[in-house]
C-alpha positions in Angstrom: 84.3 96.6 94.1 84.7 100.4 94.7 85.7 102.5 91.6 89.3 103.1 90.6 91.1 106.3 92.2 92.8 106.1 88.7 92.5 105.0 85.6 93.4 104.7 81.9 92.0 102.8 78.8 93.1 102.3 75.6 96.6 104.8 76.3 98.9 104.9 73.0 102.3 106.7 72.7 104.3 106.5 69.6 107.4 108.2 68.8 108.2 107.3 65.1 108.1 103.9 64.4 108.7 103.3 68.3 105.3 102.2 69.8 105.5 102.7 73.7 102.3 102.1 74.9 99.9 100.3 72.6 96.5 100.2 74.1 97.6 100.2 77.6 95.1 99.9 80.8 95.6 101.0 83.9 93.7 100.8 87.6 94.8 102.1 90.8 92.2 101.5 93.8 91.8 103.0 97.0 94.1 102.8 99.9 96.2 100.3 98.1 100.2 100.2 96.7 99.9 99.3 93.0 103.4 98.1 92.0 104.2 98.6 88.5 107.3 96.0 86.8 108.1 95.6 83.1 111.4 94.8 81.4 113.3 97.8 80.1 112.1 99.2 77.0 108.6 97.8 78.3 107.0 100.8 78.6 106.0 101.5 81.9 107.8 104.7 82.3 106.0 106.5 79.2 102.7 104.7 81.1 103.4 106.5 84.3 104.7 110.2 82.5 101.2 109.5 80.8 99.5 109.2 84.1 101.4 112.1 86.2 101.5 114.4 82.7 104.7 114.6 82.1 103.9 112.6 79.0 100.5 113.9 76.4 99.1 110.3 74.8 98.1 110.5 71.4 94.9 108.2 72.3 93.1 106.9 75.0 91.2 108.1 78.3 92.7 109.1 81.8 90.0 109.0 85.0 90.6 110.5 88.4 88.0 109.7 90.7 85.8 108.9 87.8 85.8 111.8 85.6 87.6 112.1 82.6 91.3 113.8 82.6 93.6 115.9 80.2 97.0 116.6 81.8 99.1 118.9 79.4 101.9 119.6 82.7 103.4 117.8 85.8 101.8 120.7 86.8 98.0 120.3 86.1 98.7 116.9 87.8 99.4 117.9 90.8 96.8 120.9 91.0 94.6 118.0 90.7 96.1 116.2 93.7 98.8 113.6 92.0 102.4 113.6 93.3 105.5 111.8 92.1 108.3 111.1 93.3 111.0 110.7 90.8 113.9 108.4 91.1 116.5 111.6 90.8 114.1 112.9 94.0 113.6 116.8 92.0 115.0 118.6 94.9 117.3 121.4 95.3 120.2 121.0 97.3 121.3 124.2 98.5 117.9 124.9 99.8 116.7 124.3 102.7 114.6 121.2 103.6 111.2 123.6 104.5 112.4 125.5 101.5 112.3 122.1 99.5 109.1 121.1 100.8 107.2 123.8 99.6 109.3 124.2 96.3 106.5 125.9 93.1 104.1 125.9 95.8 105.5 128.9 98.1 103.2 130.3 100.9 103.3 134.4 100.7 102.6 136.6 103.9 98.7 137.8 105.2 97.9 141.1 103.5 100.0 143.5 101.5 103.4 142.1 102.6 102.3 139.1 100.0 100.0 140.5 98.0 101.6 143.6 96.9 105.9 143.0 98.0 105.4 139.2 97.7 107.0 138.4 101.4 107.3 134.4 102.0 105.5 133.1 105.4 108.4 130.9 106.4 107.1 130.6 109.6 104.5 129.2 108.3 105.9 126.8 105.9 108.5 126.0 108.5 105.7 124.7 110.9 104.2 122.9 108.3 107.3 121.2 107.0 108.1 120.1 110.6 104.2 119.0 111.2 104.6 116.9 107.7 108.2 115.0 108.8 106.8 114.2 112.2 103.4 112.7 110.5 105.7 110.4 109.2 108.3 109.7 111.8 111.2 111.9 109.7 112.6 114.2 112.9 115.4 112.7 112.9 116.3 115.6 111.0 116.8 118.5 113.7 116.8 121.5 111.7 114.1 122.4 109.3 116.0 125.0 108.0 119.8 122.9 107.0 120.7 122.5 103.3 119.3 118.8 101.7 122.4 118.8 100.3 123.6 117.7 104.1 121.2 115.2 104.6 121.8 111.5 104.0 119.8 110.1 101.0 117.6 108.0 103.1 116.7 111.5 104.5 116.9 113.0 101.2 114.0 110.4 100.2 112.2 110.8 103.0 111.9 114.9 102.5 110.2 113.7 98.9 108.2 111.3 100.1 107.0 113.9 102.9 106.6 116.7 100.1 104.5 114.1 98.0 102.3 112.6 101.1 101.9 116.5 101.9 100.2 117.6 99.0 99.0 114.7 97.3 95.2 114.8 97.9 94.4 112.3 96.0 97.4 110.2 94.8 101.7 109.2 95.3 103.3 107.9 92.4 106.7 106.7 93.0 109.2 105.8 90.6 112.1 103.7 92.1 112.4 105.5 95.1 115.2 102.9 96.8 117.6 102.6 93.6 120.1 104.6 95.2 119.7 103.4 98.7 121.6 101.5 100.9 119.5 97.9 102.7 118.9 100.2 105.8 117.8 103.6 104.3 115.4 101.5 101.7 114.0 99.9 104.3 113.1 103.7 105.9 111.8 104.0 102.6 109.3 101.1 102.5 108.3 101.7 106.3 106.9 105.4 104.9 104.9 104.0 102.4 103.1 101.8 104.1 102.8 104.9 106.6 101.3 107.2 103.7 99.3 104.0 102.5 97.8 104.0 106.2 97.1 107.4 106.2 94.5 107.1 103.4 96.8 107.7 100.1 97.0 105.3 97.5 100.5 104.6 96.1 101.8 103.7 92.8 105.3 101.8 92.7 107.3 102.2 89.8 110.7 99.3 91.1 113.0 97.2 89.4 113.6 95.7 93.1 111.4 92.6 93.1 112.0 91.9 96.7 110.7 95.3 97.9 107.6 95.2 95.7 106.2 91.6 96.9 107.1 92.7 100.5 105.1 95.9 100.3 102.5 95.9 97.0 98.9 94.6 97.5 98.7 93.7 93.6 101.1 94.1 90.9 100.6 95.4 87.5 102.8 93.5 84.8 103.8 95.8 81.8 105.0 94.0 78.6 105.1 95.4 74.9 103.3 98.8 75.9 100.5 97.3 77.9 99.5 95.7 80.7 99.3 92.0 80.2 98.3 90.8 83.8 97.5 92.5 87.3 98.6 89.1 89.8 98.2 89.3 93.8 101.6 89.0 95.2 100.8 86.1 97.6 99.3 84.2 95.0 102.3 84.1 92.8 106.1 83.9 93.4 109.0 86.4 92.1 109.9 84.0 89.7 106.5 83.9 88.1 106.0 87.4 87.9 109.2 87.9 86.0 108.8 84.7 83.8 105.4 86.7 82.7 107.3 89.9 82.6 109.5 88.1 79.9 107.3 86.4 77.9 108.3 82.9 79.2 105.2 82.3 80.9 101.8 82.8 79.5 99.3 85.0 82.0 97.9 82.8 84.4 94.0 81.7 83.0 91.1 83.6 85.4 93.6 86.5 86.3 92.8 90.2 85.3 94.4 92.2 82.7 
């Protein structure tokens, strides 16, 4: 079995008396969708903050691609090639969806006009926000340059998800990216990652949506009192047992990892 693209051991977060991870683990493999489920309060969210640095632990030990990581930002995460996409999407809507795509990350003009008067290359960014929506099937929007805040929010998702598979080298986390959607735009949703999964990236799925995480996750990491408990293959275990582990109801199947 190849080595994790990420990892954690041993990942504690306490704030106060509050324990919200408690020796947590963590694996994400190569070209795979990891979903991630947990009841509310169960800690998955301060896992995945932990994981994309929005979040310090206070112990533990984060790998990507094997060595050992410190994220103190969202930013030193994704310098080192991890994107998320958050449930609220982090866009602006009054800019423009090239404008959006290249949002912190702004590409300045050849020479002095950058260097010295700081001039933005939209041309550039412009192609490359249209080469990035095509990739993944997204030109249904016909004008790189109109406001997001015109866009449906199937599109709305899809310009994150096209941000994220653009610069995310190494990995996509993303954290309910369908709770706001209608049935047809989440389906848009689900079609893209499977097109980002195909194009090398592995994914991380944060969903209260059992439905969408069976149909679409290759195994599913089970979150309960701040750690993992189990990590079950989707086809080997129904929707009902995942959640009666989830609760407590059901004891971890024997012979299955955690």
């Amino acid at each position: 079995m190849s080595e994790p693209v990420l990892e954690a051991r041993g990942l504690t977060k306490r704030y106060g008396r509050v324990v919200a991870l408690d020796n947590a683990d963590f694996d994400l493999r190569e070209n795979e969708i990891l979903g991630v489920i947990g009841d509310n309060g169960a800690g998955k969210s301060t896992l995945i903050k932990a994981l994309c640095g929005a979040v310090v632990p206070d112990g533990g030990e984060i790998r990507l691609g094997g060595k050992t990581v410190s994220f103190r930002s969202p930013l030193e995460a994704r310098l080192a090639g991890i994107e998320t996409v958050y449930q609220d999407l982090a866009l602006s809507p009054a800019l423009s969806i090239a404008d959006n795509m290249f949002l912190g990350r702004e590409l300045r003009k050849p020479g002095i006009m950058g260097s010295v008067f700081r001039g933005l290359d939209r041309t550039k960014m412009q192609k490359i926000a249209r080469e990035k929506l095509s990739e993944l099937g997204l030109m249904t929007i016909q004008n790189i340059n109109q406001a997001v805040e015109t866009l449906s929010g199937g599109q709305r998702q899809g310009v994150a998800v096209a941000r994220a598979a653009a610069f995310g080298s190494r990995v996509v986390i993303m954290d309910e990216p369908t709770a706001a959607l209608g049935v047809k735009e989440s389906r848009r949703v689900l079609e893209l990652m499977l097109d980002v999964k195909r194009r090398g990236l592995p994914i991380v799925l944060i969903s209260h949506n059992m439905p969408h995480v069976f149909e679409v996750a290759d195994r599913i990491h089970i979150h309960r009192l701040g750690k993992r408990i189990a990590v079950i293959n989707p086809r080997d275990f129904s929707m009902s047992d995942a959640v009666a582990i989830m609760t407590g109801a059901m004891k971890p199947p024997a012979g299955v990892e955690a």
